[in-house]
N, C-alpha and C positions, 0 to 999 in steps of 0.2 A: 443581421448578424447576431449568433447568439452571446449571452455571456460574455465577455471581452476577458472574463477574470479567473477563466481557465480554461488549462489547455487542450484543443479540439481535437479527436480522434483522427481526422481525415489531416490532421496537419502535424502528426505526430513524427511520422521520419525523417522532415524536414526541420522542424523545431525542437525536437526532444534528442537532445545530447545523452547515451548512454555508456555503461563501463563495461565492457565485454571481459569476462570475465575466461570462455575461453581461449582468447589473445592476451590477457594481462596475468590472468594466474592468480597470483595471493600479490604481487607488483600494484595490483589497483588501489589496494589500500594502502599502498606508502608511495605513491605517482602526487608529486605535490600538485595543488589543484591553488590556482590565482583567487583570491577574494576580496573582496572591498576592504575586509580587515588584514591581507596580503597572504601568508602563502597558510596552507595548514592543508589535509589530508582525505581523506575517505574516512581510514581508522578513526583519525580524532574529532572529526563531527558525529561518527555515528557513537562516538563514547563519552559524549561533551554533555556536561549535565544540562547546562545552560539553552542547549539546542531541542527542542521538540521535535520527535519524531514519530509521525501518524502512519499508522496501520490498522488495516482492515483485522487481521491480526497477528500478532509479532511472531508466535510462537514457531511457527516453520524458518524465518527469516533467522532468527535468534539461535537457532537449535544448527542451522549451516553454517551461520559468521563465526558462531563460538568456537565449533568442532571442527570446521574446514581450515578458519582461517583465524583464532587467537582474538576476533573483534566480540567485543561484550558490551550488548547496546546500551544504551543510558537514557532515560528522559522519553519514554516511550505511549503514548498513548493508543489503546485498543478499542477500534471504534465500534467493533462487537459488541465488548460492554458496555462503552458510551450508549450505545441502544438499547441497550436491559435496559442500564438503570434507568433511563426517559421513560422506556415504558412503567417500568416500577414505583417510579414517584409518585403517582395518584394510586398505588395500590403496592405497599412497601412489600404483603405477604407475595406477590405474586410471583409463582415459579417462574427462571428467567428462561424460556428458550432459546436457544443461539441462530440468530438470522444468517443467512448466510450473507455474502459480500453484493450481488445483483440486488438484494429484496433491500438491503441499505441501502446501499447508490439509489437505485428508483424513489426508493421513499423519503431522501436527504439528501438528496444531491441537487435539486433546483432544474433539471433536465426538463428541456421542454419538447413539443410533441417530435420535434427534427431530432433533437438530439438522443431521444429516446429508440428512434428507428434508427439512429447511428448506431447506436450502442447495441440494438437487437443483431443488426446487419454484422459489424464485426465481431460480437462474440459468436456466432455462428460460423463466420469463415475460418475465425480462430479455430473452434471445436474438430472443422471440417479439415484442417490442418494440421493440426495438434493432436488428437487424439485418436488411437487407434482403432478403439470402438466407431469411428463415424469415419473412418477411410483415410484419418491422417496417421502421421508417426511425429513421437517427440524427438527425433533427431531433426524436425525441422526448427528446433529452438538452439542445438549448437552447430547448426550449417552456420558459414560464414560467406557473404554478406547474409545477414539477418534478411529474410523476406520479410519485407514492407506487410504484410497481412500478421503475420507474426510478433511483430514491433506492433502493431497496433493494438492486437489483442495485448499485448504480454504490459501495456501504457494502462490498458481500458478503466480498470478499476484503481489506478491510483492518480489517473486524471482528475478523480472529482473528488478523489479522498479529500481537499482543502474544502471546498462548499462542504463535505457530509459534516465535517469536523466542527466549520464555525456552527452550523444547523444545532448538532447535537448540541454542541458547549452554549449557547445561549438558552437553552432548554431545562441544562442540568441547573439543580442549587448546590451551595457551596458542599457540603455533606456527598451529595452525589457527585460532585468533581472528585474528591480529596478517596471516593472510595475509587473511582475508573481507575487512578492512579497507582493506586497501592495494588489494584487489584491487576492491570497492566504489569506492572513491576515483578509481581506472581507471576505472570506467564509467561517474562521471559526468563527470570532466576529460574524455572523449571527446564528449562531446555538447558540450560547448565551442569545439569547432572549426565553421569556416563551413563 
C-alpha cells in the first residue's frame, strides 16, 4: 500500500466528503459544519487567520469566494511560489518561472511509480471528460450525481497539495518562508479588486 498519509485517487468518491455548491448555493458557507472544537462554518475557516490554507494557487479560488460569495481567504499559502523561491535559494538573481500544478506534484509530492500512473491515468480521463477540446464538455462538472471520474480528477491535485507543502516548507529558510507569505497574501488581495 502506498503512503497511508494521503488521500488515494482511486479512493476518492468514497472517502472524500465534498460541498456542492450547485445544491447548496452561497448556503455552504454558513451550513454549520461539527468539529472537534464544536460547531463553526465553511466561511469562517476559510477566513480564520489561525487556519493554513494550501493552494496550488489561490488566485482563481480567491477572485470566485470573494465576488460570488462575500468569503475573503486568510492565511493562504501559494505552493507556486513555495517552488520559485526553493528553486531561487541557491541562486537569489534567478528569474522565477511559474511551474505549473502536475510539474509540482511530480516533483513534491513523494508519488511513487503506482501512484504516478494513477495520476497520469486520471488526469487523462478527466481531460477526456472535461474538456471540450478532447471530446468532453464542462457541463460534466455541474451534472448532479458528480461522475466518479470527475470527482477524481476535480480531488487530483489537492490530494497531494499536503506531501508538496511539507516538501517545499522544509526546504525553504526562514527569509523564504516570511516572503511565500507576504507574497501569497498579494495574490489573493489582488483578486479583490473589481
Amino acid at each position: 500500500m502506498a503512503n497511508s498519509r494521503r488521500w488515494h485517487c482511486t479512493n476518492l468518491p468514497n472517502a472524500l466528503h465534498y460541498f456542492s455548491f450547485q445544491v447548496l448555493g452561497s448556503t455552504v458557507f454558513t451550513t454549520s459544519v461539527h468539529t472537534k472544537k464544536g460547531q463553526t462554518s465553511l466561511k469562517i475557516m476559510l477566513e480564520d487567520e489561525a487556519v493554513l490554507k494550501i493552494f496550488l494557487d489561490p488566485r482563481p479560488d480567491s477572485d470566485a469566494l470573494y465576488h460570488h460569495y462575500g468569503v475573503h481567504l486568510k492565511n493562504c499559502v501559494c505552493l507556486q511560489l513555495a517552488e520559485i523561491a526553493v528553486r531561487r535559494q541557491p541562486r537569489p538573481t534567478l528569474h522565477g518561472y511559474v511551474n505549473g500544478g502536475r510539474k509540482i506534484i511530480l516533483a513534491y509530492g513523494e508519488l511513487d511509480v503506482r501512484e504516478r500512473e494513477e495520476y497520469a491515468d486520471i488526469e487523462e480521463k478527466g481531460k477526456q471528460l472535461l474538456f471540450p477540446d478532447q471530446g468532453g464538455s464542462y457541463g460534466n462538472l455541474t451534472r448532479r450525481p458528480l461522475d466518479p471520474v470527475a470527482a477524481q480528477y476535480s480531488a487530483l491535485a489537492t490530494s497531494y497539495l499536503m506531501p508538496v507543502y511539507v516538501n517545499l516548507e522544509k526546504q525553504l529558510t526562514e527569509p523564504g518562508k516570511k516572503w511565500v507569505m507576504e507574497e501569497s497574501r498579494k495574490r489573493v488581495e489582488e483578486c479583490l479588486l473589481p
